[in-house]
MARTISE-400622 format. One record per residue: x, y, z of N, C-alpha, C in turn; residue number from 1. Coordinates in Angstrom, 3 decimals. Layout:
<nodes>
@n_px:X n_py:Y n_pz:Z ca_px:X ca_py:Y ca_pz:Z c_px:X c_py:Y c_pz:Z num:NUM
...
</nodes>
This chain:
<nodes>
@n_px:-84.282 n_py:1.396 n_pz:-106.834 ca_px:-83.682 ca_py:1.494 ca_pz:-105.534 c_px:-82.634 c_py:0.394 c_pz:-105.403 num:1
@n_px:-81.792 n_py:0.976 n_pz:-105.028 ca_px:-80.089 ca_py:0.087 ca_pz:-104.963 c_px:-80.379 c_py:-0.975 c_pz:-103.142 num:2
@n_px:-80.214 n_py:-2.300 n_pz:-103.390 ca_px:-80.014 ca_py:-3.039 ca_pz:-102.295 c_px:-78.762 c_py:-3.184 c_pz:-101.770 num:3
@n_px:-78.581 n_py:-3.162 n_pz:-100.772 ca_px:-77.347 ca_py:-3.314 ca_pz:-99.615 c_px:-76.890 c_py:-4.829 c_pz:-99.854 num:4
@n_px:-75.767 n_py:-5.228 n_pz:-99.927 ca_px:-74.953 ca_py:-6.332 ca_pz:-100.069 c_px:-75.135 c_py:-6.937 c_pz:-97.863 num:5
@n_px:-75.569 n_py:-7.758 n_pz:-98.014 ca_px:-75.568 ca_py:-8.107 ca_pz:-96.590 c_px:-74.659 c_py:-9.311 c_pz:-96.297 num:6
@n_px:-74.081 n_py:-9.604 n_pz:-97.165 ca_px:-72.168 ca_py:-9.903 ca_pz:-96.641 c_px:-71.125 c_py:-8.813 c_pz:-96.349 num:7
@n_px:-71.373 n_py:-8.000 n_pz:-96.754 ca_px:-70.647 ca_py:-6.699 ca_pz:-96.849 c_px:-70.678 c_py:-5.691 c_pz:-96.464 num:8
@n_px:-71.732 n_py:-5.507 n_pz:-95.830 ca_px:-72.199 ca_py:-3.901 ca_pz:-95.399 c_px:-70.865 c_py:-2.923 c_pz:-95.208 num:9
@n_px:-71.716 n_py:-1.180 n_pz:-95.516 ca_px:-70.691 ca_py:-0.622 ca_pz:-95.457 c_px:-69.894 c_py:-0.312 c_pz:-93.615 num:10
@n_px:-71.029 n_py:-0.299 n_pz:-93.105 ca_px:-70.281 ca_py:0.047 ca_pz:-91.982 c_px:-69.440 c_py:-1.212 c_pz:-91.440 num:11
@n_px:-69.134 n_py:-2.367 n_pz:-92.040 ca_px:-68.376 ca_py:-3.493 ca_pz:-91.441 c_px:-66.779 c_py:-3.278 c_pz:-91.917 num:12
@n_px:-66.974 n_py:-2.212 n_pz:-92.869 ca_px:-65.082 ca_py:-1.591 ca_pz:-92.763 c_px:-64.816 c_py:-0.754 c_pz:-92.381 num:13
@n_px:-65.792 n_py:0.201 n_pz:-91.461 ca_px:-65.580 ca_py:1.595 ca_pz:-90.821 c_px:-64.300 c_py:1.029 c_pz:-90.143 num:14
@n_px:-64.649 n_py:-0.073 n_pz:-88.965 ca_px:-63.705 ca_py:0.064 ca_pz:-87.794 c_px:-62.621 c_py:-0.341 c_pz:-87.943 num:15
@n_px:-62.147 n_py:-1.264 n_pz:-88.959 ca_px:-60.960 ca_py:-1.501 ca_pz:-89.245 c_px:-60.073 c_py:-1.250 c_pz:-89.830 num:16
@n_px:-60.850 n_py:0.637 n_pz:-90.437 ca_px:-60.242 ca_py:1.568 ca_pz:-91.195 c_px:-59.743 c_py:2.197 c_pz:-90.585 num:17
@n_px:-60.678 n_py:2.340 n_pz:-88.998 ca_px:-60.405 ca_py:3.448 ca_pz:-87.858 c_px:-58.815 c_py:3.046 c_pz:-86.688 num:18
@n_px:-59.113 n_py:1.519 n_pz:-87.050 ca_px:-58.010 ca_py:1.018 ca_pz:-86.317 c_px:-56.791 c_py:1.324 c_pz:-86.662 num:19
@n_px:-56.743 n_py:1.216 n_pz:-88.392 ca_px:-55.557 ca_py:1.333 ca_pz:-89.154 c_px:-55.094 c_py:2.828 c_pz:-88.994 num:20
@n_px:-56.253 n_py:3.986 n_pz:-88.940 ca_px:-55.895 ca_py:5.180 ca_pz:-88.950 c_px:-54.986 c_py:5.656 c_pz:-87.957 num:21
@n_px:-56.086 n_py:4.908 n_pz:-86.329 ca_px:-55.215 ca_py:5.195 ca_pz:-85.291 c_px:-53.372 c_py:4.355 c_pz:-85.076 num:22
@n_px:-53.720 n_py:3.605 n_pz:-85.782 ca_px:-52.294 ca_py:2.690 ca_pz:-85.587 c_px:-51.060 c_py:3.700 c_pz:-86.367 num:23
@n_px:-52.006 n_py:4.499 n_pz:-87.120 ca_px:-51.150 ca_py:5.043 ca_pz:-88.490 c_px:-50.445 c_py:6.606 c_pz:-87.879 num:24
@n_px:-51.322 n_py:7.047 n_pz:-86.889 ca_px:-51.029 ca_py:8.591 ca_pz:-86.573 c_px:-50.380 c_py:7.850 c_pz:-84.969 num:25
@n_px:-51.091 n_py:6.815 n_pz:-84.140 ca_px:-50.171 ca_py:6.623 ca_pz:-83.438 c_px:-48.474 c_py:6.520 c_pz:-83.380 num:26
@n_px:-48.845 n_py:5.864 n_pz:-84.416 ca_px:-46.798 ca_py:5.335 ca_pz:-84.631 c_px:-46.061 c_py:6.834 c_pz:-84.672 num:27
@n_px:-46.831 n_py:7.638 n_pz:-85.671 ca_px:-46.318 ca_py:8.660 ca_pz:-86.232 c_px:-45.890 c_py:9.669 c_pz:-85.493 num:28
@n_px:-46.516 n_py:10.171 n_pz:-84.378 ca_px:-46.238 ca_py:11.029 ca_pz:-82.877 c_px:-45.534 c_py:10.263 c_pz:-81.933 num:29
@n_px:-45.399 n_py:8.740 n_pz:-81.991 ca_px:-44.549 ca_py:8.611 ca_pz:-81.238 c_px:-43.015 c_py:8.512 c_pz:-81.954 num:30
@n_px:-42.896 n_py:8.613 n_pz:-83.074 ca_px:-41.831 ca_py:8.301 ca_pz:-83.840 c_px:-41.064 c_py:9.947 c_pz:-83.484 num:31
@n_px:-42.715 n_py:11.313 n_pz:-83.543 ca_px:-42.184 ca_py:12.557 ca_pz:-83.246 c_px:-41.643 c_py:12.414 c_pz:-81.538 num:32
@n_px:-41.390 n_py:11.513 n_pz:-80.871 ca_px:-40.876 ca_py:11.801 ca_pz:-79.811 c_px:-42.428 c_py:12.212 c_pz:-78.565 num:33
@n_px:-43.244 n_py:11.924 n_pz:-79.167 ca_px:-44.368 ca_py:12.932 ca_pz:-78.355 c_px:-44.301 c_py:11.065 c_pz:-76.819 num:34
@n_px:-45.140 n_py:11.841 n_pz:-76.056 ca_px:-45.492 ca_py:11.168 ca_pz:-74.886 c_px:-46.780 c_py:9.911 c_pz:-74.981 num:35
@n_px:-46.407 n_py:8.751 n_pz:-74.859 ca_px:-47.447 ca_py:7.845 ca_pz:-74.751 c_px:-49.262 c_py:8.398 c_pz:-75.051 num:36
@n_px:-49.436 n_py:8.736 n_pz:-73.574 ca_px:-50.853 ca_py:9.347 ca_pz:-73.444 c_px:-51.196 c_py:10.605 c_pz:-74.588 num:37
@n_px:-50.647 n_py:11.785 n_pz:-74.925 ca_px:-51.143 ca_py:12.742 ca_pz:-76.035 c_px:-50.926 c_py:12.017 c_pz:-76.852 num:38
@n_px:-49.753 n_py:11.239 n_pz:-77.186 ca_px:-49.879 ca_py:10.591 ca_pz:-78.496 c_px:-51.076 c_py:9.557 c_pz:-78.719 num:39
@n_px:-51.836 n_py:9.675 n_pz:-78.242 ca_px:-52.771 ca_py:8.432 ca_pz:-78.013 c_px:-54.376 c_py:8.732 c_pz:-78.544 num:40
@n_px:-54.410 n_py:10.533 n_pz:-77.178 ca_px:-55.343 ca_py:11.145 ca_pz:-77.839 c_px:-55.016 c_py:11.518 c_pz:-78.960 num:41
@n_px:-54.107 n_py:11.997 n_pz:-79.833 ca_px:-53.602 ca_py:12.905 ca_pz:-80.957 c_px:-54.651 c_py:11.903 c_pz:-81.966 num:42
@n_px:-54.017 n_py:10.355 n_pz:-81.642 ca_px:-54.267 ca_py:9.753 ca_pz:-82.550 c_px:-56.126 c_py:8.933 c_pz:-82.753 num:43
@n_px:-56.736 n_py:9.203 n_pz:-81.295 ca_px:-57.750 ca_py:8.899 ca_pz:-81.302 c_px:-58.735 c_py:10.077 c_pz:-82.095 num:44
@n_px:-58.674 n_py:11.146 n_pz:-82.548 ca_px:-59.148 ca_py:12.213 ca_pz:-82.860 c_px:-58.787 c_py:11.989 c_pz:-84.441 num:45
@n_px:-57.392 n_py:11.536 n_pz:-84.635 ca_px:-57.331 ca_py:11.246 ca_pz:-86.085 c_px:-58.064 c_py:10.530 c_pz:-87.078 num:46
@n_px:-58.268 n_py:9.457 n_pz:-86.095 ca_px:-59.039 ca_py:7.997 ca_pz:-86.568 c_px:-60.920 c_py:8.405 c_pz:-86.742 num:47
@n_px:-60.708 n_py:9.550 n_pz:-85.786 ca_px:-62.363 ca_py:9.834 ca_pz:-86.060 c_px:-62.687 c_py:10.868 c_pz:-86.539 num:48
@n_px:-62.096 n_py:12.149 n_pz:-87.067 ca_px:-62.008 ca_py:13.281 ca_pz:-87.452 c_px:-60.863 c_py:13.119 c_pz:-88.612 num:49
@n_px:-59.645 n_py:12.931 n_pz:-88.837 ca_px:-59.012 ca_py:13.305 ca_pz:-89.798 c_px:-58.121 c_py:14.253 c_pz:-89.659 num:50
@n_px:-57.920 n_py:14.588 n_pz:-88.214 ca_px:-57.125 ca_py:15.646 ca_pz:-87.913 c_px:-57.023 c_py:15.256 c_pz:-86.453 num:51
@n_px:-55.554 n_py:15.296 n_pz:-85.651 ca_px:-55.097 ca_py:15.077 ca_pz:-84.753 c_px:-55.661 c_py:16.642 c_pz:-84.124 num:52
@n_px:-55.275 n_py:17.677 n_pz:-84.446 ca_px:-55.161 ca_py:18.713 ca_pz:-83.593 c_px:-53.476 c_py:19.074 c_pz:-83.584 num:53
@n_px:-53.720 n_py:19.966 n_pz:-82.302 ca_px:-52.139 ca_py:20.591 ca_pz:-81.933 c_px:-51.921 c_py:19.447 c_pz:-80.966 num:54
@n_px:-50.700 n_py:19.158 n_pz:-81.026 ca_px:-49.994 ca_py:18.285 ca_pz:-80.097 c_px:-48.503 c_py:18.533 c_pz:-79.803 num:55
@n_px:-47.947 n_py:18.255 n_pz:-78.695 ca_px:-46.661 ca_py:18.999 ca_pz:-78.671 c_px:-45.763 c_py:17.319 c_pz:-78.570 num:56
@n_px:-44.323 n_py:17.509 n_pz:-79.810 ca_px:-43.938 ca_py:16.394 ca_pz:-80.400 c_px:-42.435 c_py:16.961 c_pz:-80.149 num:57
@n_px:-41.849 n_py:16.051 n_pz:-80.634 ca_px:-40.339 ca_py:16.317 ca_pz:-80.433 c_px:-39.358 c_py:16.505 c_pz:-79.060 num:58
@n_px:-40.025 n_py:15.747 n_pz:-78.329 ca_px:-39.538 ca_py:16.086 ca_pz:-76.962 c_px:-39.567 c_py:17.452 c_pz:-76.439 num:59
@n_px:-40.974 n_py:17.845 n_pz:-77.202 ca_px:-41.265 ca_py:19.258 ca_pz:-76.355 c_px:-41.127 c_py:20.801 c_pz:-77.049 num:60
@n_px:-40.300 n_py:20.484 n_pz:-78.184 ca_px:-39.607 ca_py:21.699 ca_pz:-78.781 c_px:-40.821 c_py:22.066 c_pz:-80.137 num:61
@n_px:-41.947 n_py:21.146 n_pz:-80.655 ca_px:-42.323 ca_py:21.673 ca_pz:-81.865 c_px:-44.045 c_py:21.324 c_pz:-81.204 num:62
@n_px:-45.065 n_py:22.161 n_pz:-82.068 ca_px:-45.896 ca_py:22.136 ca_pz:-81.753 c_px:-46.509 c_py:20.765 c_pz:-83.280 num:63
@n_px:-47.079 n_py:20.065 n_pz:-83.510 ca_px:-47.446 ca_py:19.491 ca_pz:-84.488 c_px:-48.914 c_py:18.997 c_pz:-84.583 num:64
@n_px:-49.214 n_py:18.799 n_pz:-85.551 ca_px:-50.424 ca_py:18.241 ca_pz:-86.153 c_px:-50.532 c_py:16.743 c_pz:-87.277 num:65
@n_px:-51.711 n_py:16.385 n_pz:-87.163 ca_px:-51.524 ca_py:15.349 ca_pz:-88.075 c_px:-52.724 c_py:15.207 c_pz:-88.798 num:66
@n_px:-53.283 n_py:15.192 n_pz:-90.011 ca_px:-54.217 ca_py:15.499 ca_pz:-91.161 c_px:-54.569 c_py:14.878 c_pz:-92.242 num:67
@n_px:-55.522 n_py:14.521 n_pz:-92.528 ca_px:-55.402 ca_py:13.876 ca_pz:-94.527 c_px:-55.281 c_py:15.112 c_pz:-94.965 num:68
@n_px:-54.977 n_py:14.714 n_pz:-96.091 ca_px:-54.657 ca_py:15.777 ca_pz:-96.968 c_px:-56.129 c_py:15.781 c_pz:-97.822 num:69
@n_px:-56.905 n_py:16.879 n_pz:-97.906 ca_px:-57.836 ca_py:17.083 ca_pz:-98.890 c_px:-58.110 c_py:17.027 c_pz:-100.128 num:70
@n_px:-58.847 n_py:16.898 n_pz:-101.107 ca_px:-58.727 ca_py:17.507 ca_pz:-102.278 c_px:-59.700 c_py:18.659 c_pz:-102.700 num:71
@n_px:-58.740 n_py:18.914 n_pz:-103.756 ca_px:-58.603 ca_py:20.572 ca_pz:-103.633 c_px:-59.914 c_py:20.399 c_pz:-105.056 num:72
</nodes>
């Protein structure tokens, strides 16, 4: 049976993975022009799921999403 490193645990890089994620899809919808607040949720859903959803970007004109990419 494998022991846990207790300097390290795994969940002590969840959140600062989650931060980076949201910082990462945040920038990214607002860069699409999208609105403060959806861009916010878009990006809170990213950070915990991996997928923004539909969000409407571009000052209105495109519908968009934001995703990891899987492997296949």
């Amino acid at each position: 049976m494998a022991t846990q490193d207790r300097r390290h645990p795994a969940h002590s890089r969840a959140l600062p993975q989650r931060i980076h994620d949201f910082r990462k899809a945040y920038r990214k919808a607002r860069d699409w022009r999208c609105p403060p607040l959806p861009a916010a949720v878009a990006a809170w859903r990213y950070a915990l799921t991996g997928d923004s959803g539909r969000f409407v970007s571009h000052g209105g004109a495109r519908l968009s999403r934001i995703y990891r990419g899987g492997e296949d």
